[in-house]
N, C-alpha and C positions, 0 to 999 in steps of 0.2 A: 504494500500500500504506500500510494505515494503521494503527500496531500500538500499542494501546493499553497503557499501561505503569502499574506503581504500584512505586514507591520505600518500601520498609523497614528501616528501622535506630532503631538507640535513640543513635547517634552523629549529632548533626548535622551535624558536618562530612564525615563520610562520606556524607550524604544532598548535600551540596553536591558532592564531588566526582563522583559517581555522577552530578544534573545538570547538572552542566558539561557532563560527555562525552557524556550524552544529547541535547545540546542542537544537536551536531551532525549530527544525523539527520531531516532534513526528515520521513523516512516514520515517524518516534517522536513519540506523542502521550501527553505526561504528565500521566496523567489523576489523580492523586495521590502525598502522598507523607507517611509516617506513622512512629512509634516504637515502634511494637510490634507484636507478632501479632495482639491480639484487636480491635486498630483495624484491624488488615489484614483479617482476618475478616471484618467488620461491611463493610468496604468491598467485598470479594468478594462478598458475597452480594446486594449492590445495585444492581454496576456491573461491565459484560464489561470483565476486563483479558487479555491475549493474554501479555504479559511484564511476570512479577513481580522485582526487584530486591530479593534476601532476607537480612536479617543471619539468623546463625544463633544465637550465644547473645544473647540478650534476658529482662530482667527480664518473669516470668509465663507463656510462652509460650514454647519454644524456635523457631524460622524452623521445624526438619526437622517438628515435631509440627504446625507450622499444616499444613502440605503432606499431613501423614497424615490429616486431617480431613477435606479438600476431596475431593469425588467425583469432580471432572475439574479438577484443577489448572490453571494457564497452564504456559506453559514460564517453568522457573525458571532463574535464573543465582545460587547461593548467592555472598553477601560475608561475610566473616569475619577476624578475625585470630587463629584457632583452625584449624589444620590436623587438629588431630584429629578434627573431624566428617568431612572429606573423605569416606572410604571412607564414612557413610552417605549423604552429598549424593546419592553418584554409583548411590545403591541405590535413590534415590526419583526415578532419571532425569532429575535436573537437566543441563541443557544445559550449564551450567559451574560450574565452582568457583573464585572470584578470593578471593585470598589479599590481605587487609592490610597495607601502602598496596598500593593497585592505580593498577599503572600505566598509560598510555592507551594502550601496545604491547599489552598483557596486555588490555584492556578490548579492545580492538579486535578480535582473536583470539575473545573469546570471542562479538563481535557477527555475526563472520563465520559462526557457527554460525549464527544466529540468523536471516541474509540468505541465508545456503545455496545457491550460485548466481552470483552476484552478484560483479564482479572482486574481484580479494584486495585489502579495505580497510585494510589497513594501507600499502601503496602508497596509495592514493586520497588516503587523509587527513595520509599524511605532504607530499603535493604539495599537496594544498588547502587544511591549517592545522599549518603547518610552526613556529606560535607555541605551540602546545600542547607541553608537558614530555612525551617519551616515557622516559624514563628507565626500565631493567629492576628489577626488584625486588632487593634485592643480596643476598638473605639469606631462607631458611625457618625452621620451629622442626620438630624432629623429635621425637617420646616416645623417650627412650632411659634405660632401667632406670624408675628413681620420677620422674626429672625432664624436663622440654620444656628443649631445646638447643640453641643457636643455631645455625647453620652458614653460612656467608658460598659462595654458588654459589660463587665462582669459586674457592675451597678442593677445591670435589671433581673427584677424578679420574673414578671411577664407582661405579656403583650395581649391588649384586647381588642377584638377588631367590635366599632362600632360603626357601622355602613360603609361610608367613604373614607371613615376615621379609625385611626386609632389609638389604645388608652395606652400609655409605657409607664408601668409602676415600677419606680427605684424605691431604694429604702426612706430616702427622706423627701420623695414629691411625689409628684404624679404628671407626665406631660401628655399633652393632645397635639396627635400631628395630621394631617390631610393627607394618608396613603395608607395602601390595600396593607391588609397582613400577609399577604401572599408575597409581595415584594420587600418587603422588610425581613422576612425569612428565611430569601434567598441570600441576604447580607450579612445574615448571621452566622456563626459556626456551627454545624447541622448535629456534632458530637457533644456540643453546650447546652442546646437547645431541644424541645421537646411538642410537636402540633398536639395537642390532645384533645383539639374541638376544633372545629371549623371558627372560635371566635378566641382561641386561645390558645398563646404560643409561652412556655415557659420553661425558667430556667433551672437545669435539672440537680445542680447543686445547689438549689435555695427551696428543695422541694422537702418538705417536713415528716410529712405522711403519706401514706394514700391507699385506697381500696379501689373495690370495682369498679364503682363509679362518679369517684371524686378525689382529687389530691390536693393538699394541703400546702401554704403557701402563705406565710406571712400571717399565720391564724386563720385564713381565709380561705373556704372550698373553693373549689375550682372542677368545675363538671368535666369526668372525661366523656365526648360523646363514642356514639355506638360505632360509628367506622372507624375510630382510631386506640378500641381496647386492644386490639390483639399486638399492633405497633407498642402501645405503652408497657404492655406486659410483659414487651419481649425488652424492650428499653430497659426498663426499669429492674429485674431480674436478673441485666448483665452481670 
């Protein structure tokens, strides 16, 4: 398998890290790698690329608008240090969304999509380049009211989706942001983190109790619903 690839960013050093970690995939062939969209463009239209590696804000261009142009895109994986694009990334079917710095646990995850099939590589690569920094991201930025907010993962308890919104309980607040729990859970680390309701996401070292059909959380139940017991049981058992 030979899956030809092109790197875009207007960050070099983000273009270096992005090849580093491609660098170890015998079946990835980097066939370019560029600063903007309309050089991504020009390169698209002259050369079969399979997987594009996309910033999404960039001067002239945004990454999501190249992707609206193209009549049969690649498979994309958006890079950013803007979480507010998320919810559109995930509308133009990009295969992932990696949040700024990205790390090579989180890069790895999202290549596993990409190989679909294939053993779980983050095993593989943790045995076969155990010199590589896997370090988790320690921290997202959330829109809450006018302002972007920092929030440090291991601060949150859980996550509540309420319509378009959702509720993020730390130990000493509570924030309201305007985005799906589905894309806020793809930004998480998925080994921290626990779905155990379609309106609840939480976190599995701040979990108190639990039974059949509720876990414990700050004093506080928290419903497991019915499609996601067998997940939790097997989670929570490890």
């Amino acid at each position: 398998m030979n899956i030809r690839t092109l790197i875009v960013d207007d960050e070099p050093h983000a273009i270096e890290v992005i090849e580093k970690y491609v660098s170890n995939f015998s079946e990835i062939e980097l066939v370019a790698k560029c600063s903007n969209a309309i050089q991504a463009f020009q390169i698209l239209q002259k050369d079969h690329i399979d997987l594009l590696f996309l910033d999404i804000k960039m001067p002239g261009l945004l990454g999501t608008e190249l992707v609206r142009t193209l009549k049969a895109p690649p498979k994309v994986i958006f890079t950013t240090a803007f979480q507010d694009y998320a919810l559109e990334g995930f509308d133009l079917n990009a295969v992932d969304y990696l949040l700024k710095p990205i790390s090579f646990d989180r890069f790895l995850r999202a290549m596993d999509k990409i190989f679909n099939g294939y053993k779980p590589l983050i095993q593989q690569f943790h045995a076969a380049v155990p010199q590589i920094e896997t370090k988790t991201d320690s921290f997202i930025y959330l829109r809450v009211e006018r302002k972007t907010v920092k929030i440090n993962i291991k601060d949150i308890y859980w996550i509540e989706s309420l319509k378009d919104y959702i509720k993020v309980v730390l130990v000493d607040k509570t924030l309201v942001s305007k985005q799906k729990i589905s894309v806020v859970a793809e930004l998480l680390p998925e080994d921290m983190f626990l779905r155990i309701h379609r309106s609840f996401l939480v976190a599995i070292d701040k979990i108190e109790s639990y039974h059949s059909y509720a876990i414990e959380v700050l004093g506080k139940e928290l419903p497991i619903g019915r499609n996601y017991k067998d997940e939790c049981r097997r989670r929570l058992r490890q």
